[in-house]
N, C-alpha and C positions, 0 to 999 in steps of 0.2 A: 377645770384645773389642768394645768401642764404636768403632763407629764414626761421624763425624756429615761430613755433605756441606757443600761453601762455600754451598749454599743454603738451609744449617736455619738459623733463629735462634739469635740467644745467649742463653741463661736466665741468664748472669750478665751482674753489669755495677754501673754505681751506681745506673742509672735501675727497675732490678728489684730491688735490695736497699735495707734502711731497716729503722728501727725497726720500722714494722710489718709487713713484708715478711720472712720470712724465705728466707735462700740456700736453693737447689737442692741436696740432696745427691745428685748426680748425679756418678758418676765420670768424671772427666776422660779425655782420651784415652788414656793412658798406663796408665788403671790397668786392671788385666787384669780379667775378671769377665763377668757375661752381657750380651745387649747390650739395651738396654733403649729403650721406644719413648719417643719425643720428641713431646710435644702441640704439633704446630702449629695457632694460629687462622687459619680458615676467616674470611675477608669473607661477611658476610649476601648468601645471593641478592637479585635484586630481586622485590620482594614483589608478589604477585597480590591481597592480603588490603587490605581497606576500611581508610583512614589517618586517623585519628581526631586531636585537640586535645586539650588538658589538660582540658577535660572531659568527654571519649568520644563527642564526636559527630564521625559518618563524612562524611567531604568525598568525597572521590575514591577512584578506585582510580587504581591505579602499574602501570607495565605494559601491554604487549602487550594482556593481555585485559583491560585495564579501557578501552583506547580502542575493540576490538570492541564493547563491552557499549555501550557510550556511542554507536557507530553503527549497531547495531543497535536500538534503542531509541530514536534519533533518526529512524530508516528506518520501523519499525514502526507508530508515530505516525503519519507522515506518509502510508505507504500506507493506514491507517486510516480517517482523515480523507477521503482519497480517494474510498475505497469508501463512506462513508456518505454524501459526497455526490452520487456516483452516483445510490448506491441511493436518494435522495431525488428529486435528478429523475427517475426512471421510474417513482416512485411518485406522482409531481404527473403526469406525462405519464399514465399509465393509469388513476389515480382520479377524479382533477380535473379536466377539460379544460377551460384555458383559453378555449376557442373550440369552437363550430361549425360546422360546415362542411355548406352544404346540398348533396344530392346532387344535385340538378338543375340547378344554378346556379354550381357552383363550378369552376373550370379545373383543368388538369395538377398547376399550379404550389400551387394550395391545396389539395391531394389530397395531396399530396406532404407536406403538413404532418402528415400522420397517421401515429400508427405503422403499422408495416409495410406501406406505401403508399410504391413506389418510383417511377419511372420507369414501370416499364413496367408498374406495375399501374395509376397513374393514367391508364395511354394507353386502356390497356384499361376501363376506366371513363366516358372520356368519349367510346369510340368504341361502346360499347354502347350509351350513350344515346343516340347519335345514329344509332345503325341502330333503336333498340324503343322511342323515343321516352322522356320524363319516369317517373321511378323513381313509383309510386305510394308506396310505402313503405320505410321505409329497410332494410329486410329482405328486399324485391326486389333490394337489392344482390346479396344471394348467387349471384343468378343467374349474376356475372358471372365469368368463369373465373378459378381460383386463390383464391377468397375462400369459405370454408367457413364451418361453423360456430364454430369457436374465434376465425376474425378476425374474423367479423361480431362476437362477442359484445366483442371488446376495441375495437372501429370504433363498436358503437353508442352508447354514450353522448357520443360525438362528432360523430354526423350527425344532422340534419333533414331534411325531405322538407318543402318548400313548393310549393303549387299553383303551377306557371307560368304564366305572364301567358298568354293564350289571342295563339298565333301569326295572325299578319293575313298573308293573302296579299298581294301589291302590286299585284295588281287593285284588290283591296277599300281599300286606302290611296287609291289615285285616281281612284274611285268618286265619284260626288256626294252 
């Protein structure tokens, strides 16, 4: 026997039959027989798939995962751009050097402007020159604690070694 629940559709009615419509011959409640499945339409999910114009070109996606895609993509970019600019200044900083910086002549504070030249290695730098007097060459650097071979080599296209002016004792100043 058919049975149908208050919340199936009616397959009949005026709005489902017409001319070119034909009725349902589907047995009504009453008549005895097997019981037979009723097609209800399903509403479309919401689509994850690219929404295109009358003429097939894709605007957007719909969806959850098309506003991921959209900020992942706007993130990826962005951390992109990031890193390349980075990676541009430390490639100006270690190929290029804007400046020179003489070892004999130069403070804490313009020591500091080098790479890998902190604090406490510029301290260490202008307290060795002043206990072993003027660097002759800028690869007497290395003498100085903590600076090897690999810093000197990324340090030297950034240092000069110029003669210092020849120190006057202050006798010799007020000398006749």
């Amino acid at each position: 026997m058919l049975s149908q629940s208050p919340d199936a559709p009616q397959l009949q009615g005026p709005d489902l039959q017409g001319p070119d419509v034909p009725g349902p011959d589907v047995p009504g409640p009453d008549v005895p027989g097997p019981d037979l499945p009723v097609p209800v339409p399903v509403p479309p999910a919401p689509s994850d798939t690219p929404v295109s114009d009358s003429q097939g070109e894709v605007h957007a996606y719909t969806g959850a995962a098309g506003w991921c895609c959209l900020v992942a993509l706007l993130l990826s970019v962005s951390v992109y751009q990031w890193l390349r600019q980075r990676s541009d200044e430390q490639q100006i900083r270690s190929v290029s050097p804007r400046f020179l910086v003489d070892l004999n002549q130069a403070d804490a504070a313009e020591l500091q402007a080098l790479p890998q030249v902190g604090p406490a290695m510029a301290r260490r730098i202008t307290e060795y020159r002043r206990l072993h007097g003027p660097f002759s060459t800028v690869e007497a650097v290395e003498a100085v604690r903590g600076i090897g071979p690999r810093t000197l080599a990324e340090l030297s296209p950034m240092l000069i070694v110029q003669p210092s002016p020849p120190r006057v004792s202050p006798k010799a100043r007020n000398a006749p």
